[in-house]
N, C-alpha and C positions, 0 to 999 in steps of 0.2 A: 579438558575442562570437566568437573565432576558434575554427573547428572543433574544434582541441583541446583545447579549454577548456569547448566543450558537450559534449563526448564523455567528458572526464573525467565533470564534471559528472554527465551521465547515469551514469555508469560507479561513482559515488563514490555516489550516492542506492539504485543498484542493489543492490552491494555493503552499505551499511548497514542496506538493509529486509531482506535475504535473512537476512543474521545476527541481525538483532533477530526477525525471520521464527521462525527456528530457537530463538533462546530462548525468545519467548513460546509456541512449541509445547511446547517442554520446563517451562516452567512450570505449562500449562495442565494435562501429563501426569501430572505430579509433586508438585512441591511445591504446586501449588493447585487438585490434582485435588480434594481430598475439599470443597472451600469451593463449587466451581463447581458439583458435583454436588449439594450442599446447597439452596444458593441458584437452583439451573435453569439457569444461565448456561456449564454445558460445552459445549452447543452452537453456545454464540452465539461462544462464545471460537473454536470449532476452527473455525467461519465466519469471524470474522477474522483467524486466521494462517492457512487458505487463499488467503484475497484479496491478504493481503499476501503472501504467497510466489509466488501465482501473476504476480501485477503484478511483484513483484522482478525474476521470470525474466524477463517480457516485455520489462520495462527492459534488464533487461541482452541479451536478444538483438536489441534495437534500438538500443541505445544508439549506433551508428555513425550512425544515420541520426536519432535523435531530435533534437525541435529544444528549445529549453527552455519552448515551452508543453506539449508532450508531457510533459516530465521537469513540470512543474507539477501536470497534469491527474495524472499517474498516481502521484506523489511524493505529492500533495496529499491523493490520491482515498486510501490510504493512511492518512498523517496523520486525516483525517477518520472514514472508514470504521472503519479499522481499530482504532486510535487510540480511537476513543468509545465501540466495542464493548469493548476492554480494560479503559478507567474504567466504566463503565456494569457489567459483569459484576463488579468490582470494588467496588461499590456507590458510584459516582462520583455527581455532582448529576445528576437526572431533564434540567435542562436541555439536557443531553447528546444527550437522544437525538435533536431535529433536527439534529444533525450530520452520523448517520450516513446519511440518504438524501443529503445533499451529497458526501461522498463518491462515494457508488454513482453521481450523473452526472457528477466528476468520472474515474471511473473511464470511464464510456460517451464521455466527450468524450473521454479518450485516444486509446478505439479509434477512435473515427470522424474523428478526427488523424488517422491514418494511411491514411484516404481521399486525403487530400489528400498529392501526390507530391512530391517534395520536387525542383527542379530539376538536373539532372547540372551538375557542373562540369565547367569547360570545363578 
């Protein structure tokens, strides 16, 4: 894939989790504050729009350099993590919840992607 088109990429998954980032926090606040605090699940919610906002930023401040298993590992980590915590607080299927530890090492394998240095162009 030519750089610009991973960079978008990265650029375009950044951009998407940051703003869904930001609504699920304002749902979490708002309109599905009184359900979450009912059911116990305010916590779990505001742990996953942290991860996913905090992963959004990171995307987006790497996004120059991301390769697209990074944009996977940390897009994915996301989708999963974040994602299962959402339906699960939601009263989604219990099968749900091995998800969420699949996130959290796809979230770990982003960062330690980033061990690894990405060659300078010549």
């Amino acid at each position: 894939m030519k750089e610009s088109n991973r960079q978008q990429t990265a650029l375009t998954v950044a951009a998407v989790a940051g703003a869904l980032g930001v609504v699920a926090g304002a749902l979490g606040a708002h309109t599905l504050a009184e359900r979450l605090a009912e059911s116990g699940h305010q916590q779990a919610w505001e742990t996953a729009v942290l991860y996913q906002l905090v992963h959004a930023v990171a995307l987006l401040a790497w996004h120059r350099r991301a390769s697209l298993v990074q944009v996977f590992f940390w897009g994915g980590g996301i989708v999963c993590f974040s994602g299962s915590i959402y339906l699960l607080a939601l009263g989604g299927p219990s099968f749900l919840g091995p998800i969420t530890p699949i996130g959290g090492l796809l979230f770990m394998a982003g960062w330690l992607s980033l061990l690894k240095r990405p060659k300078p162009s010549a």
